[in-house]
C-alpha positions as CSV (number, residue, x, y, z in Angstrom):
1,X,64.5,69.2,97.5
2,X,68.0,70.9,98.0
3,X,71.0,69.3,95.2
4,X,72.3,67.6,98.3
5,X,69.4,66.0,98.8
6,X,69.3,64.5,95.4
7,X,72.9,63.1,95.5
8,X,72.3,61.8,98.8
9,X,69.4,59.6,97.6
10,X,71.0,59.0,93.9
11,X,74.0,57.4,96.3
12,X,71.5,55.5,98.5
13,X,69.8,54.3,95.4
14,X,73.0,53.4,93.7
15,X,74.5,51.5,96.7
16,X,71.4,49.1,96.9
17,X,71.4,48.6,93.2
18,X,75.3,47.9,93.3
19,X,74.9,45.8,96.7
20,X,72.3,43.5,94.5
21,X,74.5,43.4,91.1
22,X,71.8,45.2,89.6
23,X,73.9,48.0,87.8
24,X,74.3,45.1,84.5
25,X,70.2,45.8,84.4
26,X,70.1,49.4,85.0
27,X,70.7,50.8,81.5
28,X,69.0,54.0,80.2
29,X,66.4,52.2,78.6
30,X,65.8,49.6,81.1
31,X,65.5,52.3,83.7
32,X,63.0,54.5,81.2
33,X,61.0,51.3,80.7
34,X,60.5,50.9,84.0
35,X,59.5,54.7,84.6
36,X,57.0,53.9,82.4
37,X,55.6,50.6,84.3
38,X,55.5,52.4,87.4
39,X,53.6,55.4,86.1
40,X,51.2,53.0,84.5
41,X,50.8,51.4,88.0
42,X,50.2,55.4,89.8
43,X,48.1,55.6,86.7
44,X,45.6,52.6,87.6
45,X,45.5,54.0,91.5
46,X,43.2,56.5,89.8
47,X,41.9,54.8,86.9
48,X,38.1,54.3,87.7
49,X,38.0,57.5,90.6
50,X,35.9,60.9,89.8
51,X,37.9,64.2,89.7
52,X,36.0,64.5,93.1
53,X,36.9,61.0,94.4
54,X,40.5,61.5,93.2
55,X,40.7,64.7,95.4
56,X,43.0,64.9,98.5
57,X,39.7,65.0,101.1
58,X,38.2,61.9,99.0
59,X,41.1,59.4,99.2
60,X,41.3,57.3,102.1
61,X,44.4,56.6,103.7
62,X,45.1,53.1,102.4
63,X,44.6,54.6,98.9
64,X,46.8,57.4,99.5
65,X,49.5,55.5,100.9
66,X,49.4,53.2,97.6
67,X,49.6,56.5,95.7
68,X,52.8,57.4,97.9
69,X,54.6,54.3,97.0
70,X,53.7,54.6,93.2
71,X,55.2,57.9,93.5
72,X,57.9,56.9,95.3
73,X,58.9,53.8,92.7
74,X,58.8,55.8,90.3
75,X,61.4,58.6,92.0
76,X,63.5,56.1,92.4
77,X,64.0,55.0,88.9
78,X,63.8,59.0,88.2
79,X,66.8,59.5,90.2
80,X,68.5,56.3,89.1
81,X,68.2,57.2,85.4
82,X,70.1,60.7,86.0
83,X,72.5,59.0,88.1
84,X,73.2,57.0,85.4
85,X,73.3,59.4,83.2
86,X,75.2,62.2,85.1
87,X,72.3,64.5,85.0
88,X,71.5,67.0,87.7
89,X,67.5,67.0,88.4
90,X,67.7,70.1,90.7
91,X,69.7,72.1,87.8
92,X,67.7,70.7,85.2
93,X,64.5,71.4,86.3
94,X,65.6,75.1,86.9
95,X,66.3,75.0,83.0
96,X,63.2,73.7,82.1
97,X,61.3,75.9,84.1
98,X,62.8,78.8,82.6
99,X,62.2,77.2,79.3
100,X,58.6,77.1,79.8
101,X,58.5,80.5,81.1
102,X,60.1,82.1,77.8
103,X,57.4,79.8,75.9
104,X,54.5,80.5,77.9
C-alpha cells in the first residue's frame, strides 16, 4: 500500500466518523481498545481450527470472508488511531522494519 493510499483511506475513514459525530468517541484509547476487540474477534475465527484446517486451501469461502472483515475492522481502527494521532503507517513501518533488521 503506497502513502497515498493510506491517507486516502485515513480521509475516508475520518469523513464517516466525522459524518456520524463519532470523533467525541474516537480517542487513542478508545480506538486501541477497540483494536483489541476486533483482534479478539479475528482471533475466535481460528480458535478451535488445526494448523492444517487454518491453512488457505482448508478455509472455505464463507470462513475466509469472515476472516476478511475481521481483518478489515481491525485496519480500520489501525488507520483511525494514526490518523488521530498524526502517525504515518507507511513511514513507520519502514522504521520498524529496519529496527528489526539491526536486532535480528
Amino acid at each position: 500500500m503506497t502513502n497515498s493510499e493510506f491517507e486516502e483511506l485515513k480521509s475516508e475513514i475520518r469523513a464517516f466518523a466525522q459524518a456520524r459525530d463519532w470523533e467525541q468517541f474516537h480517542t487513542p484509547k478508545n480506538l486501541s481498545m477497540a483494536i483489541t476487540g476486533e483482534a479478539g474477534e479475528l482471533a475466535a475465527e481460528f480458535q478451535w481450527l488445526t494448523a492444517q484446517q487454518s491453512a488457505l486451501e482448508s478455509l472455505s469461502s464463507e470462513q475466509l470472508e469472515a476472516i476478511s472483515l475481521e481483518i478489515a475492522d481491525i485496519q480500520i481502527y489501525l488507520l483511525r488511531l494514526a490518523d488521530v494521532l498524526t502517525i504515518d503507517i507507511a513511514d513507520v513501518v519502514r522504521r520498524k522494519i529496519q529496527i528489526n533488521e539491526n536486532r535480528f
